[in-house]
C-alpha positions in Angstrom: 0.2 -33.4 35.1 0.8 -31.3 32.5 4.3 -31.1 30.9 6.7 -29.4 28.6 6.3 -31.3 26.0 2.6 -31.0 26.2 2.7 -27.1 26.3 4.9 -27.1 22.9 2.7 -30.0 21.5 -0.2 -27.5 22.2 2.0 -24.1 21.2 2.6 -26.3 17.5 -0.9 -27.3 16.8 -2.1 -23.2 17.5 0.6 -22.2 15.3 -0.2 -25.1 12.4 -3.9 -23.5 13.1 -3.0 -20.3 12.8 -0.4 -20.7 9.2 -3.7 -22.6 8.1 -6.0 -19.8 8.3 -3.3 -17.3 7.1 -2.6 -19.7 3.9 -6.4 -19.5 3.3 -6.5 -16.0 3.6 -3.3 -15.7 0.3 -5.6 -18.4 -1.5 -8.5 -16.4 -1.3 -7.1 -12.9 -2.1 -5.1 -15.2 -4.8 -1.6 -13.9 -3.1 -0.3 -17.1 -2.2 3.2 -16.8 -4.0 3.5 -13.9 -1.9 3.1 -15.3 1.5 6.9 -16.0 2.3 7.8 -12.3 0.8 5.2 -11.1 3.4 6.2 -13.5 6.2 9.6 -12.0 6.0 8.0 -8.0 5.8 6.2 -9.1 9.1 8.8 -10.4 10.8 10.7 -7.1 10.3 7.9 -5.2 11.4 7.8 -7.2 14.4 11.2 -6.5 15.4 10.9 -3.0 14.7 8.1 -2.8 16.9 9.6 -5.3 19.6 12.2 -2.6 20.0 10.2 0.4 19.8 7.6 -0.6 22.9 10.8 0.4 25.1 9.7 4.0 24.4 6.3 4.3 25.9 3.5 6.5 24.5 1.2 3.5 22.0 -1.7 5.1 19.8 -4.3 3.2 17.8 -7.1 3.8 15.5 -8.9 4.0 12.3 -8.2 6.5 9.8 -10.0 7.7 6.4 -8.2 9.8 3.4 -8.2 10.9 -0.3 -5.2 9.9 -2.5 -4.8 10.7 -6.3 -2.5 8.4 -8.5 -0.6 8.5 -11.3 1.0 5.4 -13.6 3.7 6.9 -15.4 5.4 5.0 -18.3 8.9 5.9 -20.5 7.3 5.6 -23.5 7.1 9.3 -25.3 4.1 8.6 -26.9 1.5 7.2 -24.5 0.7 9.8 -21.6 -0.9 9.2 -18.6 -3.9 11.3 -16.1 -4.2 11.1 -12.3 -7.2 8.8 -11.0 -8.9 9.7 -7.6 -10.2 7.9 -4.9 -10.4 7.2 -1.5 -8.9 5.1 1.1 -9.4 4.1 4.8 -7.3 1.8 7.4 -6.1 1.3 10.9 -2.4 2.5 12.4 -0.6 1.4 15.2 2.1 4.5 16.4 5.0 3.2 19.1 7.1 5.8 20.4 7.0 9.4 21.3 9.5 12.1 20.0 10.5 9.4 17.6 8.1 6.9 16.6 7.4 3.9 14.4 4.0 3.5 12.8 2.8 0.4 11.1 -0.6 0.2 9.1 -3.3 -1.4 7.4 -5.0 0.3 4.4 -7.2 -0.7 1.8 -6.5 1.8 -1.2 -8.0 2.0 -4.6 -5.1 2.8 -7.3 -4.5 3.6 -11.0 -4.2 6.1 -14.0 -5.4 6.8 -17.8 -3.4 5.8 -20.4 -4.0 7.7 -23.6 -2.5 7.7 -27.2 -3.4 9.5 -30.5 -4.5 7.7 -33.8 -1.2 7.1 -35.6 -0.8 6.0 -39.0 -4.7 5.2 -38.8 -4.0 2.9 -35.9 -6.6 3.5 -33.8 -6.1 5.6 -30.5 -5.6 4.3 -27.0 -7.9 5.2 -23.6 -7.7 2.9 -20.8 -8.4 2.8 -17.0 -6.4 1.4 -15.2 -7.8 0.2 -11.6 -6.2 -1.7 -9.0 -7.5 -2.2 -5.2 -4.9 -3.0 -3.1 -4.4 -4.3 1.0 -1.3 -1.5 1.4 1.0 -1.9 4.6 3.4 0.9 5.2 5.4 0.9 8.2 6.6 4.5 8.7 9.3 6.1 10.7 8.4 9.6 12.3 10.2 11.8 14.1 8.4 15.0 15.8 9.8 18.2 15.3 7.6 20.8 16.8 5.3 20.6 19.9 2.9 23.1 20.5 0.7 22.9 24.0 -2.3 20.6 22.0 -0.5 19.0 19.5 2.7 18.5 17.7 4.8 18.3 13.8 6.1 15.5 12.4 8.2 14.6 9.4 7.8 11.0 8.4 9.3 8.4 5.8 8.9 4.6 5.2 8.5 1.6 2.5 4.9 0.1 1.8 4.2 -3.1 0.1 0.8 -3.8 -1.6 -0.9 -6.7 -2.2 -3.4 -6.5 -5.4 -6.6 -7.7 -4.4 -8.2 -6.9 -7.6 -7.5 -5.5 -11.3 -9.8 -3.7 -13.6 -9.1 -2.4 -17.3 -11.6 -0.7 -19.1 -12.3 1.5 -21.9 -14.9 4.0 -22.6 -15.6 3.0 -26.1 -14.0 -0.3 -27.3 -14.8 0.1 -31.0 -12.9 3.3 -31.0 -10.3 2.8 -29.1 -7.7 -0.2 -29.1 -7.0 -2.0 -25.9 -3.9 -3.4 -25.4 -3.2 -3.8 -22.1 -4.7 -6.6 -20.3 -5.7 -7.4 -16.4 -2.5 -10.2 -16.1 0.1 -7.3 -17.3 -0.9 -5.8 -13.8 1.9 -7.2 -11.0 0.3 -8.5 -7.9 2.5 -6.6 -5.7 3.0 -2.7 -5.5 6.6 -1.7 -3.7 6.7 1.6 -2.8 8.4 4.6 -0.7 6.8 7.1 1.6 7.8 10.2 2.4 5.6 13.3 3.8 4.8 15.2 7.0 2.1 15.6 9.5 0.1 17.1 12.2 -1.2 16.0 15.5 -4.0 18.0 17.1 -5.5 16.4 20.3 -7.1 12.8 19.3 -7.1 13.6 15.7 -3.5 13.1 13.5 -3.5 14.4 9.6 -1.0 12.8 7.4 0.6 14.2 3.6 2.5 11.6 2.0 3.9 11.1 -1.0 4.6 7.1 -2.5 7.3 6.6 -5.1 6.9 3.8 -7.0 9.8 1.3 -6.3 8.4 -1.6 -8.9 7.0 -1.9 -12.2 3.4 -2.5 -11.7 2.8 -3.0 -16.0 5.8 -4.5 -17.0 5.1 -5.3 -20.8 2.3 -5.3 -23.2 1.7 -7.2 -26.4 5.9 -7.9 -25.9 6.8 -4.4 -25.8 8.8 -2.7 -22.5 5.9 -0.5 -20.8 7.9 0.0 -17.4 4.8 1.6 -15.7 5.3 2.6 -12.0 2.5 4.2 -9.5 3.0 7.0 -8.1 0.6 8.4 -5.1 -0.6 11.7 -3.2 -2.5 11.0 -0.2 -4.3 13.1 2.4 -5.8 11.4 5.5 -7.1 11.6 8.9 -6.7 9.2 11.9 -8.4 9.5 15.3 -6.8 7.9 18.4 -9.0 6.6 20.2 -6.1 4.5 22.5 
């Protein structure tokens, strides 16, 4: 006969089992001090989501977009150029004329940093690359229908996880390279805010991320206070 204490014996060993494979998953993306900081963002996503299944209408699906990012810096004499790539992920949407979206996107960040030869020290020209596991979880609220489709206005946080960091230079004997891979943070905090459009299965998103954190804090001891900053363009199909 099976009894209580038998189910929550068995409930504890599938939740050990399951912490297990999650802590494995930190370790291996080497995010391990972050896994409290992220228990806590899911539990809040849970709960948001918990209360928003009251309201019906549920889409999934993948989606694919283009983003362009910028790491901007307070320092007058270092400027900085956009980087471009592309990104691609899965959404969850609960709700109808209001809505709650969570999501899971794996997006490729960054920027230039440039600086002229002063005082014959030599100049600066680094790349910056960081890929990231990004989770947004964005409130929407639909404005305008139209027969096929509908507008939305949209806004929510994002925390991303740095997967992996790159700093290069095009020519190191010319240039000077003072930033290094372990000035990069491993965790990206940012702030959504945008619009978009829903035609039939298909759903086109315009955001824009403000930087909450600063991704290079110092370099070589000096205050750098870079932030990222991101455009992004993407498409989603519903296919539930």
């Amino acid at each position: 006969m099976i009894t209580n204490a038998d189910v929550d014996k068995n409930h504890n060993r599938k939740k050990t089992f399951y912490y297990f494979i999650l802590f494995y998953i930190c370790a291996k993306f080497k995010i391990t001090k972050y896994f409290y900081i992220m228990k806590k963002f899911t539990i809040l996503v849970v709960f948001v989501l918990a209360a928003s299944f009251a309201f019906g209408q549920i889409s999934l699906g993948p989606k694919v977009g283009f983003n362009t990012s910028k790491l901007t810096t307070d320092l007058n004499e270092i400027t900085s150029e956009f980087s471009n790539s592309f990104n691609f992920g899965v959404f969850l949407r609960v709700g109808k004329k209001f809505y709650v979206q969570p999501e899971v996107n794996w997006v490729t960040t960054g920027g230039v940093f440039k600086k002229p030869e002063i005082d014959n020290i030599k100049p600066i020209n680094q790349t910056v690359e960081m890929k990231t596991i990004e989770i947004p979880v964005i409130v929407g609220w639909r404005i305008i229908n139209f027969g096929v489709g509908n507008v939305r206005i949209l806004a929510g946080p994002s925390a991303s996880i740095v997967t992996d960091k790159t700093v290069s230079t095009s020519d190191e004997n010319a240039f000077i390279n003072p930033i290094k891979e372990a000035d990069i943070e491993d965790m990206i905090w940012g702030f959504n805010v945008g619009a978009g459009v829903d035609v039939l299965m298909f759903t086109l998103d315009v955001r824009y991320q403000m930087g909450l954190n600063e991704v290079i804090k110092k370099v070589e001891g000096f205050d750098f206070n870079a932030k990222n900053n991101i455009f992004a363009v993407s498409l989603g199909w519903k296919i539930i």
